[in-house]
C-alpha positions as CSV (number, residue, x, y, z in Angstrom):
1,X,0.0,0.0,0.0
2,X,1.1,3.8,-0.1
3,X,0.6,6.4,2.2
4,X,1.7,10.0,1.9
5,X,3.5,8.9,-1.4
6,X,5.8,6.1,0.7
7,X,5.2,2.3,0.5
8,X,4.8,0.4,3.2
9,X,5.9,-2.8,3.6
10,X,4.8,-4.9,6.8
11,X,8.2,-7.1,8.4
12,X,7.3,-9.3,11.0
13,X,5.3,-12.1,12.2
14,X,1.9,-12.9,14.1
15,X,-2.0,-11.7,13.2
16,X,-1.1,-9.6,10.7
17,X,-0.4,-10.6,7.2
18,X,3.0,-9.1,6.8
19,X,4.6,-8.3,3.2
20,X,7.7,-10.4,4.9
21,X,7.5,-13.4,7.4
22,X,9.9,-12.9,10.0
23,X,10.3,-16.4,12.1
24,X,9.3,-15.0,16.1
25,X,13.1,-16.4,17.6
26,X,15.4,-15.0,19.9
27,X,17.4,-14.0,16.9
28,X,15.2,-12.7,15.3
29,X,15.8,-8.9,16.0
30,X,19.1,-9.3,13.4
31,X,16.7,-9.9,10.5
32,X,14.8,-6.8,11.5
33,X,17.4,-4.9,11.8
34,X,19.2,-5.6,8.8
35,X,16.0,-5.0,6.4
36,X,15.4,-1.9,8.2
37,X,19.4,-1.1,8.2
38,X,19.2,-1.7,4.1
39,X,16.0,-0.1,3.6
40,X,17.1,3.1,5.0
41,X,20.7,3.2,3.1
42,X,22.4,2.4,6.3
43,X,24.1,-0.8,4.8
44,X,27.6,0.3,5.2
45,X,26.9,0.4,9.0
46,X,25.2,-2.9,9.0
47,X,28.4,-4.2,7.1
48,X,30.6,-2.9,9.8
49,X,27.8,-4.2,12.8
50,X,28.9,-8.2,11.1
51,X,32.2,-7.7,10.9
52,X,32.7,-7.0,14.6
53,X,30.1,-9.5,15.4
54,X,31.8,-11.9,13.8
55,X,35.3,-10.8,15.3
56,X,33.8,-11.5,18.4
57,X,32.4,-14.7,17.4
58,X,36.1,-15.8,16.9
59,X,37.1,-14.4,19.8
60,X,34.4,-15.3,22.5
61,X,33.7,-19.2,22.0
62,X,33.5,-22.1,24.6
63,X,36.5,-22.8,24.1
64,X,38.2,-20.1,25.3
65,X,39.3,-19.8,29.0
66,X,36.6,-17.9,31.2
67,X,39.9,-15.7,32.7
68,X,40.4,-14.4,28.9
69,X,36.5,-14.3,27.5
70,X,34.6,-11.6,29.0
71,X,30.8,-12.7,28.0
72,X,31.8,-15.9,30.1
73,X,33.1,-13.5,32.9
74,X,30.2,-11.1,33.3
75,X,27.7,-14.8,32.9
76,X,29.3,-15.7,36.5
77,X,28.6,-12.2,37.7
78,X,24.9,-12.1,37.2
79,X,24.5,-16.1,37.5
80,X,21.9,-16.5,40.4
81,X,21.2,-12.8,40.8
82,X,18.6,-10.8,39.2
83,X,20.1,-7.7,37.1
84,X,18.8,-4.5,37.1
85,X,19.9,-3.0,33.1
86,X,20.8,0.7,33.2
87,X,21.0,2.2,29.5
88,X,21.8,6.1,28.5
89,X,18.8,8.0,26.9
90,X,19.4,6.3,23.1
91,X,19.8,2.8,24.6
92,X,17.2,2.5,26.5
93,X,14.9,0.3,23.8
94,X,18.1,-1.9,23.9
95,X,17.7,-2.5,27.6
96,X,14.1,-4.4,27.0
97,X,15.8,-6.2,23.5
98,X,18.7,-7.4,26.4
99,X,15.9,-8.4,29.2
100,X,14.4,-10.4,26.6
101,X,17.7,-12.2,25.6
102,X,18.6,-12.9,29.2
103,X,15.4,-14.6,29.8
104,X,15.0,-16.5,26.3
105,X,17.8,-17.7,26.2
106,X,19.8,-17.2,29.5
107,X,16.8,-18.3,31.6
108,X,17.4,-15.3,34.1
109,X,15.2,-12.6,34.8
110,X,16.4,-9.5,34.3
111,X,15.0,-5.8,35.0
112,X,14.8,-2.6,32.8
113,X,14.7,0.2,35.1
114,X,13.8,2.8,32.1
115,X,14.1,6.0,30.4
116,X,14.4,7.9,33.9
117,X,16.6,5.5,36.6
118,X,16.8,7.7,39.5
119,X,13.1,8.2,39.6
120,X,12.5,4.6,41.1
121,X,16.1,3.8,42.2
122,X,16.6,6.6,44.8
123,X,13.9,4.9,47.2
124,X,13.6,1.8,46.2
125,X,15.8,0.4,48.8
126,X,14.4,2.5,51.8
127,X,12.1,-0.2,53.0
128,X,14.8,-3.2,52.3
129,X,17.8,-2.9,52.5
130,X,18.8,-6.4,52.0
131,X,16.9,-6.7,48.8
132,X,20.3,-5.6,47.0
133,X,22.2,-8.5,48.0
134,X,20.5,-10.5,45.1
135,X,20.8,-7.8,42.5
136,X,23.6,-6.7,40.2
137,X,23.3,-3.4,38.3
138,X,24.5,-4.0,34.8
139,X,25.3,-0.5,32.4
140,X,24.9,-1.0,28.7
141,X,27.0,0.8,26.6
142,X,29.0,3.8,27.8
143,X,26.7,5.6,30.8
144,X,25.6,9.5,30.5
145,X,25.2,11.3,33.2
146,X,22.1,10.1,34.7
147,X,23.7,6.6,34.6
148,X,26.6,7.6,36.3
149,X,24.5,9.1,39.4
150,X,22.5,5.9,39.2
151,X,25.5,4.0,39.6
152,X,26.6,5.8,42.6
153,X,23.5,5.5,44.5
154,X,23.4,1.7,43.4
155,X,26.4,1.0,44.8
156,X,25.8,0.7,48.4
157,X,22.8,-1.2,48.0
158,X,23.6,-4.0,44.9
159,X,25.7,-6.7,45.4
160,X,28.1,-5.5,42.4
161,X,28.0,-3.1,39.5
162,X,28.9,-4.6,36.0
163,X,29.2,-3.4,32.2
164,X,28.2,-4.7,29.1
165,X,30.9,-3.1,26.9
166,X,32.4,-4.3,23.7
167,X,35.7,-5.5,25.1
168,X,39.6,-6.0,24.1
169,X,39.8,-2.4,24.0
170,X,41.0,-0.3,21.1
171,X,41.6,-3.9,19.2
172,X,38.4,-4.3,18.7
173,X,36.2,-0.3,18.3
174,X,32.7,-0.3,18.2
175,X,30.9,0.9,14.9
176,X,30.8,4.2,14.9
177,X,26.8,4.5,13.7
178,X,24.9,4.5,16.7
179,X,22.0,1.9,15.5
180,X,25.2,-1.0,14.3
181,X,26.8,-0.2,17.5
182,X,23.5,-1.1,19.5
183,X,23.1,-4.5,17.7
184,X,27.0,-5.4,18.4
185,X,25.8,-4.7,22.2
186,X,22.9,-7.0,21.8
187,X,25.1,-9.4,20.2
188,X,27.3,-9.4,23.0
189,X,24.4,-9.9,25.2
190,X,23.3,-13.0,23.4
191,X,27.1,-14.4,24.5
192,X,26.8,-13.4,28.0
193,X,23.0,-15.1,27.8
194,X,24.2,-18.5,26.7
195,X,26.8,-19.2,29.0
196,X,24.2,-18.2,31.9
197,X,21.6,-21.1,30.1
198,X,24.7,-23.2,30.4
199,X,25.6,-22.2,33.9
200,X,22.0,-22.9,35.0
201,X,22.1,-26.3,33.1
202,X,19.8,-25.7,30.6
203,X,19.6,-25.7,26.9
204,X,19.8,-21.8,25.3
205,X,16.4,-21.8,23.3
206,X,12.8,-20.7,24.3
207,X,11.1,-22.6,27.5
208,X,8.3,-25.2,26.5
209,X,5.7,-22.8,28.5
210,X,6.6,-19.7,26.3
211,X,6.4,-22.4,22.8
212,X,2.9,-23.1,24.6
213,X,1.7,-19.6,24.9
214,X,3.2,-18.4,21.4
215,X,1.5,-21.4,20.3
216,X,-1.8,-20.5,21.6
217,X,-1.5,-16.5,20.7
218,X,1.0,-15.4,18.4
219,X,3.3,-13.1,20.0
């Protein structure tokens, strides 16, 4: 169809009947985001977004030591803890895309705290104070300002504060578009979520009772 002169074409999956069937997976944000990076003439980011993904596939695999493999490192950090995801302003939709990794395929709950941290952070502790000791603030990306101040009042009241960064350092820069650089992140995440499905002894793909639901209305 058009509208306003523009066609629109409907990516995705569910009641609908899109132009492009999209399978509902835990992967499945890649294929969105690599239509949308191509139909808006962003495909030299989304070039650069696989090349570091798959640098960090050959860098970040089972094999590799825990001391040396980062994803594997921060995967013991949040292992039996629930953790609360801190994002600056133009991350804050990847915080929800990470909660949903962590519990798809990591099998750990996980908390967005949202646009505005210190809102619900600065008293949420008031009442218990031992609440923190199962919690472990995790900052996505590089934090702003507001992150920074969340940070401080999380940490006498978390048990740890942790990063999801793209490691190794200059040897390995993030993209430098914004939107590549977000997917690398949720990349990274979907590392960190497997070795916590294989920490918790189970298999890194969707739960029978969400295959049940999805099953009964499409998602």
């Amino acid at each position: 169809s058009e509208l306003a002169g523009a066609e629109v074409i409907v990516l995705g999956h569910g009641v609908h009947e899109p132009d492009l069937h999209v399978a509902p997976e835990a992967l499945s944000l890649y294929t969105y985001a690599g239509y949308l990076a191509h139909a808006t003439g962003h495909r030299d980011a989304w070039e650069a977004a696989n090349r570091t993904m798959a640098e960090l596939a050959a860098r970040l695999g089972p094999d590799l030591e825990t001391a040396r493999n980062p994803p594997k490192q921060l995967a013991w950090a949040l292992w039996n803890r629930v953790p609360l995801l801190l994002a600056p302003r133009p991350l804050v939709p990847l915080a929800d895309l990470v909660q949903r990794v962590l519990g798809r395929v990591g099998k750990t709950l996980a908390l967005s705290i949202g646009a505005h941290p210190l809102e619900p952070l600065a008293g949420a502790f008031e009442a218990r104070h031992a609440l923190g000791d199962d919690l472990v603030a995790l900052a996505l990306g590089e934090p702003d300002d507001e992150v920074l101040l969340a940070q401080e009042v999380l940490e006498s009241r978390v048990a740890q504060l942790e990063r999801l960064v793209l490691p190794f350092g200059d040897a390995l820069a993030p993209p430098a578009d914004p939107g590549a650089h977000a997917l690398v992140l949720w990349y990274l995440s979907l590392w960190v979520a497997g070795y916590l499905a294989t920490l918790n002894g189970l298999a890194p793909n969707d739960s029978q009772v969400y295959e049940a639901l999805r099953g009964a209305a499409p998602l």
